[in-house]
MIDOSE-1310 file (N, C-alpha, C; in nm, 2 decimals, decimal comma, always signed):
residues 138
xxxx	-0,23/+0,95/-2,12/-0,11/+0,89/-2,17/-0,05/+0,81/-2,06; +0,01/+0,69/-2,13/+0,04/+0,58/-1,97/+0,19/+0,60/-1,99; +0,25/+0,57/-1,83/+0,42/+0,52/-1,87/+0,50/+0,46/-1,92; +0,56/+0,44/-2,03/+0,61/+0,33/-2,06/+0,73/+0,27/-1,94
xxxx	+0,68/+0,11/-1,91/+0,76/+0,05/-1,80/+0,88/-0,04/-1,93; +0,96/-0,03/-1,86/+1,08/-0,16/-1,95/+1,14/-0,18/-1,82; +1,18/-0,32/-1,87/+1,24/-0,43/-1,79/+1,38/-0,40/-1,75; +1,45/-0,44/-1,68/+1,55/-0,40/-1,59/+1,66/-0,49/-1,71
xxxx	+1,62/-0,61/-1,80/+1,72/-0,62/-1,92/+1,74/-0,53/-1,99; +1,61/-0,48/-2,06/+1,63/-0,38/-2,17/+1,70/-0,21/-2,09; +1,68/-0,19/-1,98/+1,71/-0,10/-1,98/+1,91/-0,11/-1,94; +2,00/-0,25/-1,90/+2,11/-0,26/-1,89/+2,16/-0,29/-2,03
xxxx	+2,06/-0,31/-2,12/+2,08/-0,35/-2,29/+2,12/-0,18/-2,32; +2,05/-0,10/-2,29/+2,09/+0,06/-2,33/+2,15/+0,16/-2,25; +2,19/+0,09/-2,12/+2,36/+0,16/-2,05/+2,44/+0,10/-2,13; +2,42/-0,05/-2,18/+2,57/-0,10/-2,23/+2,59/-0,02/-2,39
xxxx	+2,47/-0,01/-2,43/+2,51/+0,07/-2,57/+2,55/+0,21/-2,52; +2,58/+0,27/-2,48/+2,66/+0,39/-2,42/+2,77/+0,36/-2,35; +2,79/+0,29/-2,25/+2,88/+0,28/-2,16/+2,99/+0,20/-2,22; +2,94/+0,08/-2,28/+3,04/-0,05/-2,35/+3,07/+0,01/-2,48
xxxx	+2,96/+0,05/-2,54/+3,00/+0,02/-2,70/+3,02/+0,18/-2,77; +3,03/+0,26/-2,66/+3,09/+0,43/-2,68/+2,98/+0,49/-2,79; +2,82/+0,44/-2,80/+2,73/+0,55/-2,85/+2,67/+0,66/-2,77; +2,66/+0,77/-2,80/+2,61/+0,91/-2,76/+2,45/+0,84/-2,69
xxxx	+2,44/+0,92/-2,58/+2,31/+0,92/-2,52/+2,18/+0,97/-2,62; +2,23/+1,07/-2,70/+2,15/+1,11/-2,80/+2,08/+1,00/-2,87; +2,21/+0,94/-2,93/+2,17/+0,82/-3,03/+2,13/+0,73/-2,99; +2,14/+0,68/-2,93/+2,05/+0,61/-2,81/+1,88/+0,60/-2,80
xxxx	+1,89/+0,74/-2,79/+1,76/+0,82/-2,71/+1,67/+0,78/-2,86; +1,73/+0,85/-2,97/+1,64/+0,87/-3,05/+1,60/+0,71/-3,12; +1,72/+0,65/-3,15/+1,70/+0,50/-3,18/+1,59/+0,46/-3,13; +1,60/+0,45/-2,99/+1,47/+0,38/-2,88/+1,37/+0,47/-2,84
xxxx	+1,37/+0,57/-2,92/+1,22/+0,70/-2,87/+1,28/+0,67/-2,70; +1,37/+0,73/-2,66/+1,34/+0,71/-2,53/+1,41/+0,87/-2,49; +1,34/+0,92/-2,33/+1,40/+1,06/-2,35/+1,53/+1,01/-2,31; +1,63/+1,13/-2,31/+1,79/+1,17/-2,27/+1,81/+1,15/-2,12
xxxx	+1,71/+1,23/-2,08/+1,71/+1,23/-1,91/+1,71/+1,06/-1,86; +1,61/+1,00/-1,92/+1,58/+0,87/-1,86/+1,70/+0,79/-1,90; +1,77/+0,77/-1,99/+1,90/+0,74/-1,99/+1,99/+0,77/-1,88; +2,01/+0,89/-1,87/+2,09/+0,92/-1,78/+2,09/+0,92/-1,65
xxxx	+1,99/+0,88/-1,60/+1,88/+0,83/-1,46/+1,91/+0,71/-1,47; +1,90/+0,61/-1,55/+1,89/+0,48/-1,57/+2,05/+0,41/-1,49; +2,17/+0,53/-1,66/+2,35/+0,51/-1,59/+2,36/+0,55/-1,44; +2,31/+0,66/-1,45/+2,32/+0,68/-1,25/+2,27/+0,61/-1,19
xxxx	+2,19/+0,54/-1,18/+2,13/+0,38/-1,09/+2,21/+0,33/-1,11; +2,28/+0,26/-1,21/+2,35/+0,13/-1,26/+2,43/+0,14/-1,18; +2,53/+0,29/-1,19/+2,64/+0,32/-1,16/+2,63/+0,34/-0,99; +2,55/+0,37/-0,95/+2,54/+0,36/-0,78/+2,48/+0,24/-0,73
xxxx	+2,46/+0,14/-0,84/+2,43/+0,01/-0,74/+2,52/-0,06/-0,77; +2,63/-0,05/-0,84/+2,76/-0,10/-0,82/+2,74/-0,31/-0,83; +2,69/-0,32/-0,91/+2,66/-0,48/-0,91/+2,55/-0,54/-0,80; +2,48/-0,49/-0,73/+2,39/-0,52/-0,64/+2,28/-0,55/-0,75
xxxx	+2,20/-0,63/-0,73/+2,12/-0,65/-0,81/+1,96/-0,63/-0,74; +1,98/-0,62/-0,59/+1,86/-0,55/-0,56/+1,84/-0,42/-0,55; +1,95/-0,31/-0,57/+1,95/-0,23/-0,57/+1,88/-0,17/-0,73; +1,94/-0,27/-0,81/+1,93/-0,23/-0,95/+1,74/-0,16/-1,04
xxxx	+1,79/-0,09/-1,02/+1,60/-0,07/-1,07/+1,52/-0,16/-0,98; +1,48/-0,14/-0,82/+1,40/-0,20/-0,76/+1,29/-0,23/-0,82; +1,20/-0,12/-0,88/+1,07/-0,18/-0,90/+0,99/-0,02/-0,96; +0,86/-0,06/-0,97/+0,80/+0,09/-0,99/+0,76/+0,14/-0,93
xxxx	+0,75/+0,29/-0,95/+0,65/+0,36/-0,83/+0,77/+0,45/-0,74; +0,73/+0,49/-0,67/+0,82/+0,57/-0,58/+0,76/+0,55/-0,45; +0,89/+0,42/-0,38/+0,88/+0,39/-0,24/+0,84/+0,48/-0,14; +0,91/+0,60/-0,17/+0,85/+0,69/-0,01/+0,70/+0,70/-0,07
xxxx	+0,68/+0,75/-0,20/+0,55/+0,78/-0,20/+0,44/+0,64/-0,15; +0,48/+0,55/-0,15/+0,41/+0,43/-0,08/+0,43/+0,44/+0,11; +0,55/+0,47/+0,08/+0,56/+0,43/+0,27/+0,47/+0,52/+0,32; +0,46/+0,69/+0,21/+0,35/+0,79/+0,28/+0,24/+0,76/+0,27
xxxx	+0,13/+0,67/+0,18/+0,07/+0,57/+0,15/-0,02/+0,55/+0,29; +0,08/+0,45/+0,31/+0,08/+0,34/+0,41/+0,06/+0,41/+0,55; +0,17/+0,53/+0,56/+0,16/+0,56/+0,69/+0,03/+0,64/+0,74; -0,03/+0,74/+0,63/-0,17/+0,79/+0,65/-0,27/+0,69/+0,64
xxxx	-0,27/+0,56/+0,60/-0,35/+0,47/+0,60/-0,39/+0,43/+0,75; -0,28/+0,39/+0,85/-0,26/+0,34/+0,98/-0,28/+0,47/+1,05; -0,25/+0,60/+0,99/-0,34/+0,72/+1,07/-0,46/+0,72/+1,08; -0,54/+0,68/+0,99/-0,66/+0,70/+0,96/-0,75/+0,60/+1,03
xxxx	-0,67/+0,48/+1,03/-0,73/+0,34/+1,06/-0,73/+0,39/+1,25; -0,62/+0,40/+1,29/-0,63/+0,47/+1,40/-0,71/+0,57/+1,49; -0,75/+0,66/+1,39/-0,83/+0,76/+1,43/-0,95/+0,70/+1,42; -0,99/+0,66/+1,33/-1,11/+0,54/+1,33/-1,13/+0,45/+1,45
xxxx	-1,05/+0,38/+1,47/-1,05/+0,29/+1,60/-1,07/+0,35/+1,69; -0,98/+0,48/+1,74/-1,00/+0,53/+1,86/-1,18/+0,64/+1,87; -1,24/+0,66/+1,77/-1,33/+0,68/+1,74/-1,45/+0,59/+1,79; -1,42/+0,48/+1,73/-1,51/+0,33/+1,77/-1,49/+0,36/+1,95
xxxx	-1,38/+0,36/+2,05/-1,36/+0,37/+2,13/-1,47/+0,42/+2,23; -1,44/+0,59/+2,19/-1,51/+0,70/+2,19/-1,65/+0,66/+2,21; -1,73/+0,60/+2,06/-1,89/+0,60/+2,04/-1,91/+0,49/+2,16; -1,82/+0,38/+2,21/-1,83/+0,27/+2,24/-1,84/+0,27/+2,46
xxxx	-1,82/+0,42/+2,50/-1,75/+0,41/+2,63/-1,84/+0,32/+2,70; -2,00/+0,32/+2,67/-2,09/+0,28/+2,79/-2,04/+0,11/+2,77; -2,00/+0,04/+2,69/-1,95/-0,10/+2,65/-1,89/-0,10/+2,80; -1,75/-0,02/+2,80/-1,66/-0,02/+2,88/-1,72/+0,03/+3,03
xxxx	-1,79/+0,12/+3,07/-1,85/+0,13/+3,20/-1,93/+0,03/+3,28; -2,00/-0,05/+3,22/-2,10/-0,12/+3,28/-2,01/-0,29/+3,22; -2,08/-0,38/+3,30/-2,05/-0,53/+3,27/-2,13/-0,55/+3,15; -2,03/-0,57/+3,07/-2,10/-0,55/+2,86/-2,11/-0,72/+2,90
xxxx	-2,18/-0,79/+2,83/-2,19/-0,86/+2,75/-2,17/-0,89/+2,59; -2,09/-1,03/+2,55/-2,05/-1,00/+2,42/-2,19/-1,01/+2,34; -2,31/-1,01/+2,37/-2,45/-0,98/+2,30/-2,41/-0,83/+2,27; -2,37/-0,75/+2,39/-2,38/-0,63/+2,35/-2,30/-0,56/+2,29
xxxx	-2,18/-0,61/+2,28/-2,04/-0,60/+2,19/-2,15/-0,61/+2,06; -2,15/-0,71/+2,02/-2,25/-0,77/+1,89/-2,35/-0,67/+1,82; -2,45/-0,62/+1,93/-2,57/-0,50/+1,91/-2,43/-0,41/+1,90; -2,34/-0,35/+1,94/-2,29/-0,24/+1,92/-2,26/-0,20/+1,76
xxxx	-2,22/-0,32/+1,73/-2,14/-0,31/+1,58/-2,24/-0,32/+1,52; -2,36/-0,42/+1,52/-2,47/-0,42/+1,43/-2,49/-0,24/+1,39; -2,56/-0,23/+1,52/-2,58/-0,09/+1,51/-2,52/+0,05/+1,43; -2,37/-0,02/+1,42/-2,29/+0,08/+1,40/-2,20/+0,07/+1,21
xxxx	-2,25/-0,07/+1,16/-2,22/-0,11/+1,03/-2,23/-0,07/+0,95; -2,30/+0,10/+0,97/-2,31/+0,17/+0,84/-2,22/+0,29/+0,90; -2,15/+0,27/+0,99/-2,07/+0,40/+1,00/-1,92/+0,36/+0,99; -1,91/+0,22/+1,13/-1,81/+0,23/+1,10/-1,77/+0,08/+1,00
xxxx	-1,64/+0,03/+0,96/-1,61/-0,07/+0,93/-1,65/-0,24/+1,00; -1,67/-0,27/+0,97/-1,71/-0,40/+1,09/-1,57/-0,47/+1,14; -1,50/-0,47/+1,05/-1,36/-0,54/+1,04/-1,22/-0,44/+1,17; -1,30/-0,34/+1,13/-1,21/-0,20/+1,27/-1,29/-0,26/+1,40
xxxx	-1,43/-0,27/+1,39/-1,50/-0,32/+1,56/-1,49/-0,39/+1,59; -1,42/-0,56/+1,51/-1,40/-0,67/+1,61/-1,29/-0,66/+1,63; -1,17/-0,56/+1,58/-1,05/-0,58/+1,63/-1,07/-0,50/+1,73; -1,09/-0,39/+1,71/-1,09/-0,29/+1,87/-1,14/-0,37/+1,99
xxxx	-1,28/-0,44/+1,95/-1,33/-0,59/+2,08/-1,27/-0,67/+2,08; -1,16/-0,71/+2,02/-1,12/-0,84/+2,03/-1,20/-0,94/+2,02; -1,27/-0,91/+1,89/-1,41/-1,07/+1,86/-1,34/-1,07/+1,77; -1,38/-1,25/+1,71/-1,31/-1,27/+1,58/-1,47/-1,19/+1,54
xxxx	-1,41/-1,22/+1,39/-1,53/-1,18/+1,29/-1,65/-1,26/+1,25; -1,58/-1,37/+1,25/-1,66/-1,52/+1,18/-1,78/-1,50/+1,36; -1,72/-1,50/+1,48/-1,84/-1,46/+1,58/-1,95/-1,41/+1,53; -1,94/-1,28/+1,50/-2,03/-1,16/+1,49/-2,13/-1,20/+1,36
xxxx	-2,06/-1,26/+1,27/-2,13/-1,29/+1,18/-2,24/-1,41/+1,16; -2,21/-1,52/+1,28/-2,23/-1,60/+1,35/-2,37/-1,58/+1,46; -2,35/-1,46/+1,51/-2,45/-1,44/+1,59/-2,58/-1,33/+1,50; -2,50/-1,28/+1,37/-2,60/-1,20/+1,31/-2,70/-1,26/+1,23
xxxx	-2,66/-1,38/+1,18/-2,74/-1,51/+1,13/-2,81/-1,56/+1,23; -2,75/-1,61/+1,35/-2,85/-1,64/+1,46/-3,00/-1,55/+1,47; -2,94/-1,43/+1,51/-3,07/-1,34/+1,57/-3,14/-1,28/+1,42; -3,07/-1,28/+1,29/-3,19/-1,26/+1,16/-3,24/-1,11/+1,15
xx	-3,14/-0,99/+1,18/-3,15/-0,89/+1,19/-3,13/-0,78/+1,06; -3,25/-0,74/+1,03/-3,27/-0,73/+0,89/-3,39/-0,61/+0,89
């Protein structure tokens, strides 16, 4: 079963039918199949964004639950990178060549992301891809 989404009109269309025009949340609810609670969630936004209009029913979803999203994402991407790091040290001991930057990621394209190993090297992408056409490595 999916959510039903309504529009930030329709839902100031049925504060005003409670709040302006003095009908019961009930009647309301039942008119529009809509529950009681969600009405009353709906007046308490209205009523705490005080005419702000970006405040007003931002949007869908639930922001923290995105920002936590996001923030294990950049964990992950992190731990990944510093991983690349890790498998990568002999790059960094010896005078690498960007050939060998190149062989590293080849090498490495089924483990890690190719897009995490040119950023950790600082190669563009379009390089790597560039030289993988060159040498025909297949």
């Amino acid at each position: 079963m999916t959510r039903k989404k309504y529009s930030a009109e329709f839902k100031i269309k049925i504060i005003d039918l409670v709040e302006k025009k003095g009908n019961k949340v009930s009647q309301v609810a039942e008119k529009y199949f809509i529950e009681t609670s969600i009405i009353r969630r709906w007046i308490k936004e209205y009523k705490s964004a005080k005419g702000n209009k970006e405040k007003l029913f931002p949007g869908n979803g639930n922001p923290k639950n995105m920002e936590n999203k996001i923030k294990r994402y950049n964990e992950r991407k992190k731990s990944i990178k510093n991983k690349i790091l890790n498998d990568s040290k002999k790059l960094f001991t010896k005078k690498s060549t960007l050939n060998d930057y190149f062989e590293f990621i080849y090498k490495n394209k089924e483990k890690y992301l190719i897009i995490y190993m040119v950023e950790v090297f600082k190669i563009n992408r379009s390089s790597y891809y560039k030289w993988v056409n060159r040498n025909k490595k297949d």
